[in-house]
Rosetta silent file (secondary structure, phi, psi, omega in degrees, C-alpha in Angstrom):
SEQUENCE: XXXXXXXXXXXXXXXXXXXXXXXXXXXXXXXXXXXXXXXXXXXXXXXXXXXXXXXXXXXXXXXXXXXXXXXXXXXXXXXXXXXXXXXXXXXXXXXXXXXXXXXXXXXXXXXXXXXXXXXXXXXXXXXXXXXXXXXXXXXXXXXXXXXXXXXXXXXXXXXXXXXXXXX
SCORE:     score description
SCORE:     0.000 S_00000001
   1 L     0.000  -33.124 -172.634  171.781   71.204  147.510 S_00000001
   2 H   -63.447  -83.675 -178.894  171.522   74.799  146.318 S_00000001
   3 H   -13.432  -50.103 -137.134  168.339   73.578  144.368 S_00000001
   4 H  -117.650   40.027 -179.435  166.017   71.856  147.040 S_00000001
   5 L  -104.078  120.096 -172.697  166.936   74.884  149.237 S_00000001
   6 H   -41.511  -35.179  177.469  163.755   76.470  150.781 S_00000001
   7 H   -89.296  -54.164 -156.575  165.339   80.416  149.845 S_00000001
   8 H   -78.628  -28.589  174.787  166.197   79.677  146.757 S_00000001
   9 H   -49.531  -58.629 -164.642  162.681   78.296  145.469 S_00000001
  10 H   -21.725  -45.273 -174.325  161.633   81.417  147.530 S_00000001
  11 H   -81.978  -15.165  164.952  163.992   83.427  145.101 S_00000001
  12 H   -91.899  -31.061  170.926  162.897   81.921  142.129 S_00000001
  13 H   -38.226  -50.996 -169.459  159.123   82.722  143.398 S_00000001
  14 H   -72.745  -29.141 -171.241  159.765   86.054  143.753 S_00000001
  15 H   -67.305  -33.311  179.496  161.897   86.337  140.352 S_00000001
  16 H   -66.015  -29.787  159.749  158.865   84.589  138.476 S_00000001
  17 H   -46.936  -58.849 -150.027  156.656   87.110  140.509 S_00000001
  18 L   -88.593    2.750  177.227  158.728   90.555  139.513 S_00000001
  19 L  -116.167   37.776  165.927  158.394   89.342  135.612 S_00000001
  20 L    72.798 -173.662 -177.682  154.577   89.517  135.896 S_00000001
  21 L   -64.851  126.398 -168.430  151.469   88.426  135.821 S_00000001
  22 L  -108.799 -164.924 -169.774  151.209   84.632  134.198 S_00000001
  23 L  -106.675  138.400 -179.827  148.430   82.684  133.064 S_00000001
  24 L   -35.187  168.678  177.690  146.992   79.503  135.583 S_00000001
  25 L  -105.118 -153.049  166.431  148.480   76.696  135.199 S_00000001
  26 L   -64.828  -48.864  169.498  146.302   73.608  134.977 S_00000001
  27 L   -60.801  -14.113 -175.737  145.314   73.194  138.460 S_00000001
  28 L   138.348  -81.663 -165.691  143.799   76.985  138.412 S_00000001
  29 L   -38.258  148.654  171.031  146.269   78.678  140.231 S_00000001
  30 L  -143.883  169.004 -152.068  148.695   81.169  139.545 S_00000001
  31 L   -77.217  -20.231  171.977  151.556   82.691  141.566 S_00000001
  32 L   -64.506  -41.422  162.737  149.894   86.464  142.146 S_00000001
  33 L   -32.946  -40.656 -169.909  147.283   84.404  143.956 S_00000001
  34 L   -88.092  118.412 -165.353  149.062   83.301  146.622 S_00000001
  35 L   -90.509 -160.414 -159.255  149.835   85.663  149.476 S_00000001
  36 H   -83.911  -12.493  169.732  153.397   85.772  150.974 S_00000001
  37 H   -78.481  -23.857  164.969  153.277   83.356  154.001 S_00000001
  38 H   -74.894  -40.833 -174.918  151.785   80.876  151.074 S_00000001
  39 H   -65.797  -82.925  178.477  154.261   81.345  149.094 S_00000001
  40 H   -12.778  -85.154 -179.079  156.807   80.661  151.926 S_00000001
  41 H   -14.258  -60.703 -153.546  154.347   77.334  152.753 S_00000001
  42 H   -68.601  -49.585  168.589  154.359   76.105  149.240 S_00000001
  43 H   -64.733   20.885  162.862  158.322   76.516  149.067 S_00000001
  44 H  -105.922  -52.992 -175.953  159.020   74.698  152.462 S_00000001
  45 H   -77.605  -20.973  150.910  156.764   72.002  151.323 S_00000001
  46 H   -75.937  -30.035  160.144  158.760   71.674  147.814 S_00000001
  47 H   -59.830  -25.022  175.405  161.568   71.470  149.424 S_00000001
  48 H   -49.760  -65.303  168.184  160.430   68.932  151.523 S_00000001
  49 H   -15.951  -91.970 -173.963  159.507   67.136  147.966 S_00000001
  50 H   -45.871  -73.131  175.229  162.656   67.403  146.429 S_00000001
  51 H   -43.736    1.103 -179.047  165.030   66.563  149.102 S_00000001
  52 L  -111.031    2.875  171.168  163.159   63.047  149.577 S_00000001
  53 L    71.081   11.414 -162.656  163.642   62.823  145.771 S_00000001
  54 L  -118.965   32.199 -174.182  159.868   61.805  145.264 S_00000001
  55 L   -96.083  143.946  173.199  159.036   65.612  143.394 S_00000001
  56 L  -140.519  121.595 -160.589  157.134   64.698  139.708 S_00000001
  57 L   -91.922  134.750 -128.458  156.470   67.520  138.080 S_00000001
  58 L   -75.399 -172.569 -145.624  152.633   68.055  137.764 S_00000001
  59 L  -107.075  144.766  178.356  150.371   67.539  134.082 S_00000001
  60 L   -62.301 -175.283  137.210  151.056   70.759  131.604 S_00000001
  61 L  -147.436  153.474  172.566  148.301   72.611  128.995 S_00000001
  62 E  -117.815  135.930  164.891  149.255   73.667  125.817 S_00000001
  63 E  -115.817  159.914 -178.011  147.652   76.921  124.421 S_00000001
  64 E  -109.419  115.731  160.722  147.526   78.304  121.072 S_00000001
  65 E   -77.603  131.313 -169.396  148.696   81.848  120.971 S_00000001
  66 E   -71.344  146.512  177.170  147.233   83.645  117.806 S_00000001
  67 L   -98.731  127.259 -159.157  150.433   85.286  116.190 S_00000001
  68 L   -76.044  133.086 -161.061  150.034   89.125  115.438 S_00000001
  69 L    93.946   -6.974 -146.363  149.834   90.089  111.792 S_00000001
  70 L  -149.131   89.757  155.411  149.647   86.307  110.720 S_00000001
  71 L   -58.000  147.672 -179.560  146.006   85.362  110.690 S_00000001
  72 L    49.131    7.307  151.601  144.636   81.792  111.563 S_00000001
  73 L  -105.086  175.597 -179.440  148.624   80.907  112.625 S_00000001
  74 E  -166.228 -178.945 -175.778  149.666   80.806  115.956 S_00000001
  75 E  -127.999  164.922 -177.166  152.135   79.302  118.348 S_00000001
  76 E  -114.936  130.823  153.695  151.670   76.842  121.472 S_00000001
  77 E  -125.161  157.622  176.140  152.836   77.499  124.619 S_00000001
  78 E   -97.591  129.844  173.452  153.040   74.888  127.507 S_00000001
  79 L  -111.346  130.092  172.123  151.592   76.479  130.455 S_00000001
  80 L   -95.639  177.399  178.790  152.759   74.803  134.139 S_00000001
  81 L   -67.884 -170.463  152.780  151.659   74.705  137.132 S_00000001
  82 L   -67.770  -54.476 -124.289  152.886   77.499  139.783 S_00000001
  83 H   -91.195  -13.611  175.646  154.989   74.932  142.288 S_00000001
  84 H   -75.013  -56.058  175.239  156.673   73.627  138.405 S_00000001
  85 H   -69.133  -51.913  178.452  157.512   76.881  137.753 S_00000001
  86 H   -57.029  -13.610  157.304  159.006   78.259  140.847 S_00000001
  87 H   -92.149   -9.452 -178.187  161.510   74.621  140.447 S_00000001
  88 H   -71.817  -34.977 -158.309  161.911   75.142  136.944 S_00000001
  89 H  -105.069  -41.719  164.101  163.174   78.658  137.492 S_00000001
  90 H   -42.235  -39.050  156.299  165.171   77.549  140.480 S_00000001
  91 H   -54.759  -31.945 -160.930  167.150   75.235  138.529 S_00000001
  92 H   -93.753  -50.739 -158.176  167.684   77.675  135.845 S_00000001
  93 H   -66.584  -36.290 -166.951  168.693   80.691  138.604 S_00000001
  94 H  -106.248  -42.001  171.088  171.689   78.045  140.029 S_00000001
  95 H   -57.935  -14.931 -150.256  172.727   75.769  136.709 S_00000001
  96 H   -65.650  -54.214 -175.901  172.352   78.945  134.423 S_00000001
  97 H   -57.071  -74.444 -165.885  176.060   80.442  135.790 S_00000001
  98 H   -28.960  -51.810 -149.266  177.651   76.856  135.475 S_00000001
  99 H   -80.625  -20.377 -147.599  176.466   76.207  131.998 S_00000001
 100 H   -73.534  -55.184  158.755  177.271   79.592  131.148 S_00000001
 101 H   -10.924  -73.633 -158.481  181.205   78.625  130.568 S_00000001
 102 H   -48.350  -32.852 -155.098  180.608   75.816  128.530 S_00000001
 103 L   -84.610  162.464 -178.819  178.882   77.795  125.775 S_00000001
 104 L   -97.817  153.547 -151.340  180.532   79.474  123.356 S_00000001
 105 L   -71.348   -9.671  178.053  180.630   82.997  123.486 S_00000001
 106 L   -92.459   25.088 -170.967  178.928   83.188  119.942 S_00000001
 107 L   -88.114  135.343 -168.884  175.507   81.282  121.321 S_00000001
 108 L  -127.321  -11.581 -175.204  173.322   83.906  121.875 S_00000001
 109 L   -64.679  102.874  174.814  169.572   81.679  122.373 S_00000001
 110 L    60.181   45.479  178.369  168.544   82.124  125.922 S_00000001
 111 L  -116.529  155.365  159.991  171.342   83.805  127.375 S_00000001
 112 L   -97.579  147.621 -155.545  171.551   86.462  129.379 S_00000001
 113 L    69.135   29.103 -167.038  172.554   90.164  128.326 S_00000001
 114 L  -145.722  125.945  165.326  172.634   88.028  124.626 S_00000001
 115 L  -121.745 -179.601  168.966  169.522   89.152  121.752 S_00000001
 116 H   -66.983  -19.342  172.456  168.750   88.990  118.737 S_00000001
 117 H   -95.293  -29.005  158.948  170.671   92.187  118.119 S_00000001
 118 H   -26.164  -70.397  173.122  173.592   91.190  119.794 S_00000001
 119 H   -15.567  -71.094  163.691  173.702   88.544  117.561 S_00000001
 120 H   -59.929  -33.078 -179.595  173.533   90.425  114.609 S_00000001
 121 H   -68.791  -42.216 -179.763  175.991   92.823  115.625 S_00000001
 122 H   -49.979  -66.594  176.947  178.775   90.019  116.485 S_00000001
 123 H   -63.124  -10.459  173.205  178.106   88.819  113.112 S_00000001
 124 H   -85.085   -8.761 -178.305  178.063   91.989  110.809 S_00000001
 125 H   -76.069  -40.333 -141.311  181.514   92.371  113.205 S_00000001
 126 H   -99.309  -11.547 -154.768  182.890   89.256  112.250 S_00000001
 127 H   -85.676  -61.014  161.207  181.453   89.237  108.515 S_00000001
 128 H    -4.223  -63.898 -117.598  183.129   92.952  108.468 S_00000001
 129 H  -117.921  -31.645 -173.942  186.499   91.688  109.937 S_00000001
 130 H  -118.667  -15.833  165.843  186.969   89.010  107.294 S_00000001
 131 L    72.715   38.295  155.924  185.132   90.907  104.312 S_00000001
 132 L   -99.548   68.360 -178.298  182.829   87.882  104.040 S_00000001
 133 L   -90.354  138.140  160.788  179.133   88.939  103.634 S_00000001
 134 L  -149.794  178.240  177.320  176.380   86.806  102.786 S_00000001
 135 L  -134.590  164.721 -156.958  172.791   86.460  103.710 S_00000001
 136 L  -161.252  143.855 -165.612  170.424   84.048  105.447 S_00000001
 137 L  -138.842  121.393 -173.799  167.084   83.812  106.757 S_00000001
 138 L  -125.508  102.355 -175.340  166.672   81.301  109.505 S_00000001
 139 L   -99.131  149.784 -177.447  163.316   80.474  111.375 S_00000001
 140 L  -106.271   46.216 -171.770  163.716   78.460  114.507 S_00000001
 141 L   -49.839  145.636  165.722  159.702   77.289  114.846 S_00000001
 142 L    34.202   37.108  147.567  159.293   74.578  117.292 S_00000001
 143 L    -8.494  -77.322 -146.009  163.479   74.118  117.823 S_00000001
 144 H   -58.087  -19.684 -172.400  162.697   72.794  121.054 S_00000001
 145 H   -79.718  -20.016  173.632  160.091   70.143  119.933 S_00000001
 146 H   -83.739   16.091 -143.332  162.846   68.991  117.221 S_00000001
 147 L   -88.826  109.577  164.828  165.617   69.184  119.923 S_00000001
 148 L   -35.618   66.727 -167.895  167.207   65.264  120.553 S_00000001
 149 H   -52.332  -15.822 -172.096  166.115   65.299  123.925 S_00000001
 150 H   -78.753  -65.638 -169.019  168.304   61.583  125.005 S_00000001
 151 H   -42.862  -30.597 -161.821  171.168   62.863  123.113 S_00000001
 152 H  -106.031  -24.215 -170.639  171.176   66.399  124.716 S_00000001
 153 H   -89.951   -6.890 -170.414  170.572   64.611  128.275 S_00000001
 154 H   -61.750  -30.327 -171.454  173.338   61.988  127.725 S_00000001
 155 H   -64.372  -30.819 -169.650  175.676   64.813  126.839 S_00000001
 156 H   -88.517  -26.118  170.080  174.842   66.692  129.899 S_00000001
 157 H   -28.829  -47.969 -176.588  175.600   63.611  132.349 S_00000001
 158 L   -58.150   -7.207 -153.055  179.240   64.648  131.894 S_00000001
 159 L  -127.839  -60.876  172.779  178.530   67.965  133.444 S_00000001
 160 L   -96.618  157.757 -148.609  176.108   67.328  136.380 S_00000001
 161 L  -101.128  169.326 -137.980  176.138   64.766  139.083 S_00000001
 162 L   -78.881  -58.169 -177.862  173.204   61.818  138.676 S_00000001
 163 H   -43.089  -34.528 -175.570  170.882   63.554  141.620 S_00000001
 164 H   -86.678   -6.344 -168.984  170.724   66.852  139.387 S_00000001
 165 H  -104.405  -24.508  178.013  170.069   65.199  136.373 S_00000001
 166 H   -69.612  -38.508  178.608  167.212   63.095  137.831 S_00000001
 167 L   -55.561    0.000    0.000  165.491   66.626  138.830 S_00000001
């Protein structure tokens, strides 16, 4: 219920808002366009969406970012619409604290308050602590596209009720 609630897309508008300017999505738009009674509009009319269960989230682009120092490679990003991202982020702003538990305190990928130095520090603590040093180089290019997506949603069934998992 928290989800298809008209303030919180609002509150994920504005948090996708105060972390800057983005790039259009596919239809054109982007969320600095939009003044603040539209924004209000478009998140009364997703809510609308969602509670009737009929929201399908709208067709993607992928761009190739060039990667700096590393001529002719680059990386893809998926760019979304605006009304995908303000539910996308909404989801994220009320599952993020649940999920947060589950994880173990050394997962540090897309956490919050958790970096890459974090990371490092836990482990030169722990490598320290046991007088077990070694080294490693890990890159994680395109994780997410290698990620078992069935496997990772069956697992999550257990955790979230049918309606949240359909979102």
């Amino acid at each position: 219920n928290r989800i298809v609630d008209t303030r919180m897309l609002k509150t994920a508008a504005n948090d996708l808002r105060r972390r800057g300017p983005k790039a259009p999505g596919p239809d054109g738009h982007r969320l600095e366009d939009l003044a603040g009674e539209e924004t209000w509009s478009l998140c009364r009319a997703l809510c609308g969406v969602l509670k009737e269960a009929k929201y399908q989230p709208g067709e993607s682009r992928l761009v190739k970012i060039p990667k700096p120092g590393k001529p002719g490679d680059s990386r893809e990003l998926t760019i979304q619409n605006v009304s995908d991202r303000i539910v996308a982020r909404a989801v994220l702003l009320v599952l993020q604290p649940i999920v947060e538990h589950l994880l173990s305190p050394l997962t540090y990928a897309f956490r919050p308050r958790k970096s890459r130095i974090s990371a490092l520090a836990s482990a030169s603590g722990i490598a320290g602590a046991q007088h077990r040093w070694g080294g490693g180089k890990a890159d994680g290019e395109k994780a997410f596209d290698r990620l078992p997506f069935a496997r990772l949603m069956t697992s999550l069934t257990t955790q979230f009720p049918a309606n949240v998992m359909a979102l």
